[in-house]
C-alpha positions in Angstrom: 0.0 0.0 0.0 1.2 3.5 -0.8 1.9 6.4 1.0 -1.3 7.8 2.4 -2.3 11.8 1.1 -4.8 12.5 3.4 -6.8 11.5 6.3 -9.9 12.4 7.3 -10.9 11.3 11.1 -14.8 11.6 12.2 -16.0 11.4 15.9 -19.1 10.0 16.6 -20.3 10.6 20.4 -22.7 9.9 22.3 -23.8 7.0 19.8 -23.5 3.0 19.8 -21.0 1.3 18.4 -23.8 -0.1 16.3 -25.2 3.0 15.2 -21.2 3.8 14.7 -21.3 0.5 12.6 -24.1 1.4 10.7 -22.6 5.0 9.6 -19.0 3.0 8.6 -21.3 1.2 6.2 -22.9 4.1 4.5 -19.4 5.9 4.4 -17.4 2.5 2.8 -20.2 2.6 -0.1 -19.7 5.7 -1.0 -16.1 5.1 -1.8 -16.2 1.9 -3.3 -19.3 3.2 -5.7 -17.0 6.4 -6.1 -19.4 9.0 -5.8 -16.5 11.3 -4.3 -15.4 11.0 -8.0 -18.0 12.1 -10.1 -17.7 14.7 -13.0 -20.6 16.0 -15.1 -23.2 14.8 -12.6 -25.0 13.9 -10.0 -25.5 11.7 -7.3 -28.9 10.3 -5.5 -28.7 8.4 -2.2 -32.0 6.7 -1.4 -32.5 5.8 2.2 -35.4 3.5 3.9 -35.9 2.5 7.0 -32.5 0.2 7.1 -30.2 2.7 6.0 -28.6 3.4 2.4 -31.0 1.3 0.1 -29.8 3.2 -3.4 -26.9 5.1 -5.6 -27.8 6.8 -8.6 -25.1 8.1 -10.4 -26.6 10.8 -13.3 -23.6 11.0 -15.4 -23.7 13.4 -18.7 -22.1 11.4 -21.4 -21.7 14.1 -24.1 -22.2 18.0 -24.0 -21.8 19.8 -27.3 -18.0 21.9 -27.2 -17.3 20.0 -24.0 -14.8 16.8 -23.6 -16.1 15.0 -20.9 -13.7 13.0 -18.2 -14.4 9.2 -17.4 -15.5 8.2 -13.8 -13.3 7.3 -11.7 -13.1 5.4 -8.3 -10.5 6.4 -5.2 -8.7 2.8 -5.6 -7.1 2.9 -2.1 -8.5 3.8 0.6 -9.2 2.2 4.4 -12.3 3.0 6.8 -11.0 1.3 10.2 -12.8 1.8 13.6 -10.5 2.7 16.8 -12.2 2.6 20.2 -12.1 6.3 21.5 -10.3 6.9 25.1 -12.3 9.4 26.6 -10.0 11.0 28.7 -7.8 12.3 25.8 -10.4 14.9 25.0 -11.3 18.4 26.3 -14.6 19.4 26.5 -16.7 23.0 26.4 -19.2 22.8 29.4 
């Protein structure tokens, strides 16, 4: 695995790990479907009750005077779940 560019860290409190679960889920489909990736379009999440039930991915495949890029997908990347130690952390009361 290469050199990582970035990372982006979310902290989720006052929630379950299985709601914490649930919102790793949501977050690794969206990279592997590589919406964070798409040009000339747009993107529809469809939720129900369970969670993320659908991607729609409304790419324009030709304008007039415009060359349009191909999709492309972030082909490494790495969700992992770390549990938090509380006492590392100031808080605003």
């Amino acid at each position: 695995m290469g050199i990582p560019y970035g990372e982006i860290k979310i902290l989720f409190t006052g929630i379950t790990k299985e709601k914490t679960l649930f919102y790793k889920e949501i977050i690794d489909r969206l990279l592997e479907s590589g919406v964070f990736n798409t040009k000339n379009g747009k993107v529809i999440l469809n939720f129900d009750n369970e969670g993320l039930a659908e991607i729609e991915l409304q790419v324009k495949q030709w304008k007039r005077g415009k060359e349009l890029k191909e999709l492309s997908k972030i082909e490494q990347y790495r969700v992992e779940m770390n549990p938090v130690d509380k006492s590392t952390f100031a808080y605003r009361t």
